[in-house]
N, C-alpha and C positions, 0 to 999 in steps of 0.2 A: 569342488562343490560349494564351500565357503564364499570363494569370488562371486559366483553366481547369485546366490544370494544376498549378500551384500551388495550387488549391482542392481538387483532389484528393489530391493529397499531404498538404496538410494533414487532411484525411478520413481520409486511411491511418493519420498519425502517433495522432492521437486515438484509433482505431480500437483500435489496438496499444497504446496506454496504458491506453486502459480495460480490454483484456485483462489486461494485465499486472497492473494495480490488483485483477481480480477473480482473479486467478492467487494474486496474494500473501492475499488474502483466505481462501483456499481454502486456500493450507498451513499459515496462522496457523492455521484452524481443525481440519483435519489436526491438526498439534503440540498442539493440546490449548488454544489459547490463548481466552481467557473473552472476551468481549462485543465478539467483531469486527465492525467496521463500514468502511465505504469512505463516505467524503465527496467529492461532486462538488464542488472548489472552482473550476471553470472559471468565469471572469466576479466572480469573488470575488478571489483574491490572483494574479499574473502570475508566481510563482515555481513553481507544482506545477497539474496538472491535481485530482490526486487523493491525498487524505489515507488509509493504510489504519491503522487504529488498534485496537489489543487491547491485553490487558493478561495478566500472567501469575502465579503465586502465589510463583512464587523467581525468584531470576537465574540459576540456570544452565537454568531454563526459558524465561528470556526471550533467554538466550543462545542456545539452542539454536533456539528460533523463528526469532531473527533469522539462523543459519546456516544452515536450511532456507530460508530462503526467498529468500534472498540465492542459494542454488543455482538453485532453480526459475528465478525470474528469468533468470539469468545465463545459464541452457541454453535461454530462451525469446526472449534479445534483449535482457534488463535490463541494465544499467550499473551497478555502484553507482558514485557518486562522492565516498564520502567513507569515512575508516574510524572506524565511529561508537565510541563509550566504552560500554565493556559494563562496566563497573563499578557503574554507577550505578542508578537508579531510574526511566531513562527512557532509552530504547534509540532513538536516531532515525537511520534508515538513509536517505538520500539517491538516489535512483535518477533524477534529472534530473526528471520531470513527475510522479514517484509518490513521497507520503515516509510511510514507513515510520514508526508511531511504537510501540513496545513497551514499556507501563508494566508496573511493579510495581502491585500493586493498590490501594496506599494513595494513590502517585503517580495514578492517574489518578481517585482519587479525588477530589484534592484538584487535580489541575488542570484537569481537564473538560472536556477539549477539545471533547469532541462540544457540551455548552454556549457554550463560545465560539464554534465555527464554527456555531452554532444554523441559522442563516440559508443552511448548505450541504446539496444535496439529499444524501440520503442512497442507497445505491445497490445493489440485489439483489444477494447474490450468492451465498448458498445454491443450494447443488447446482448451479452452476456452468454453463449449457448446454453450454458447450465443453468440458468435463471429459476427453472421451476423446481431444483433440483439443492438450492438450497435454504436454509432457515434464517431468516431475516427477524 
């Protein structure tokens, strides 16, 4: 009966990641942020469910993305756990199974993540189904 359990919890947690993952996807794109995408890297690396990854054309836009969505999160269940350097040309915000990655444009140019995790599915999440269903 334990397994059972425990398989369903784990069902749940998943469940509520990938939310979350398509939650922050949704205000990236809200905020105006350019070529957002969400990476399933479940079965790929044991440190994150899901990579959400935009980029932006200044830093106080990428500043600002990453403060949006670090809210949403937060009123949704997210954690951050880490306080990322917003100075820079790559914004990486930490939420336990979901990591946040906010380039500058030339930065994600030149390091291409979505190339490197080539081999992670990539993951809907336009117009959001649950849209009305969470706290922004």
């Amino acid at each position: 009966m334990k397994k059972s359990t425990d398989t369903s919890a784990a069902c749940a947690v998943e469940r509520k990641n990938r939310e979350l993952a398509l939650l922050a996807a949704q205000v990236m794109h809200d905020q105006r942020a350019e070529e957002v995408l969400v990476l399933d890297m479940r079965g790929l690396v044991d440190y994150a469910d899901f990579f959400v990854v935009g980029s932006a054309s200044s830093l106080v836009r990428m500043r600002g993305i990453a403060r949006q969505v670090e809210k949403a999160l937060a009123k949704n269940g997210g954690i951050r756990l880490n306080r990322p350097d917003r100075d820079g040309t790559w914004i990486l915000a930490d939420f336990g199974d979901i990591l946040l990655h906010i380039f500058d444009v030339r930065a994600r140019d030149f390091y291409r993540i979505e190339d490197l995790w080539g081999d992670a599915p990539r993951v809907e999440w336009k117009e959001w189904s649950r849209k009305d269903d969470r706290k922004t």
